[in-house]
N, C-alpha and C positions, 0 to 999 in steps of 0.2 A: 451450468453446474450450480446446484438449489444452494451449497454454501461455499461457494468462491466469492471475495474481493477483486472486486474489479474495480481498475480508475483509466483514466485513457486524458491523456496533457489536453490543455485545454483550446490547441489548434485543433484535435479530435483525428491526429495521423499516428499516435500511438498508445495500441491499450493495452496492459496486461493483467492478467488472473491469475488472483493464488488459493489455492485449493485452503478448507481447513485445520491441513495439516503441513501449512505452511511452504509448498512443493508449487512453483512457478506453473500455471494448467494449460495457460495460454499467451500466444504476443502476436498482436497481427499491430501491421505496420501498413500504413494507406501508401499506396504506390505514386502519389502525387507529392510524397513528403521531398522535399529539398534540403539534402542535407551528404556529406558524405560518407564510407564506412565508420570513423572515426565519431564523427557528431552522430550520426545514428545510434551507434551503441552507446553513447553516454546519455540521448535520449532513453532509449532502451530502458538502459541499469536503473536511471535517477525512475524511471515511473516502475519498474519491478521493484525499487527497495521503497515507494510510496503502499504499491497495494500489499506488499510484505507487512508496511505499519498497521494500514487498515485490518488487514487481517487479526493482528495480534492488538489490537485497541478491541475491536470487535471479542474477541476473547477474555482480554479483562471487562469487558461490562457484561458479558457470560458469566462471569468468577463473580462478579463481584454484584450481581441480582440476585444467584444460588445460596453466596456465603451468607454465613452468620455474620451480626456483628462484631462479636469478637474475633473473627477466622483473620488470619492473615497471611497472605505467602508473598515469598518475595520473589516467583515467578512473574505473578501478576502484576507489581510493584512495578515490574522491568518491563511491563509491557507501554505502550502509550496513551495517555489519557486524549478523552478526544480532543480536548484543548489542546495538548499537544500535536495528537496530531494532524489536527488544521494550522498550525504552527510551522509542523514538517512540509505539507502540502503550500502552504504560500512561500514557503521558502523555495520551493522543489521549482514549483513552477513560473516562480519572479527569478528564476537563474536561468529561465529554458527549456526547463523539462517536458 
């Protein structure tokens, strides 16, 4: 998919993809992952709510190459800066994810 965020944890047994419009597109999960239903899905969730970020970071630096400099929205504002979210991501993935 040409504008999906994709990230996949850094063993490389789980990756997921969020569409543009913010809609989970894909999760494949490597069949050699050791883990059980419980630890899988918080696997899972922690890397869907990373590529969620990516997406909407990728969105404000959309908004905010387009805008004026005076334009301001505080949609954008809510979105995360990439600082941030390499911030979320070493967090995400120095927990486990």
């Amino acid at each position: 998919q040409p504008n999906a965020c994709e990230v996949t944890n850094p063993a490389g047994t789980v990756t997921v993809a969020v569409s543009e419009r913010g809609l989970i597109s894909l999760v494949t999960v490597s069949p050699a992952i050791d883990a059980n239903g419980e630890e899988l899905a918080k696997r899972v969730t922690a890397i869907a709510g990373l590529a969620h970020a990516k997406q909407r970071m990728k969105l404000r630096l959309q908004w905010e190459a387009s805008a004026g400099p005076d334009e301001e929205s505080e949609l954008a504002r809510r979105w995360p800066t990439p600082e941030e979210y390499r911030d979320l991501q070493e967090a995400v993935f120095s927990a486990g994810g």
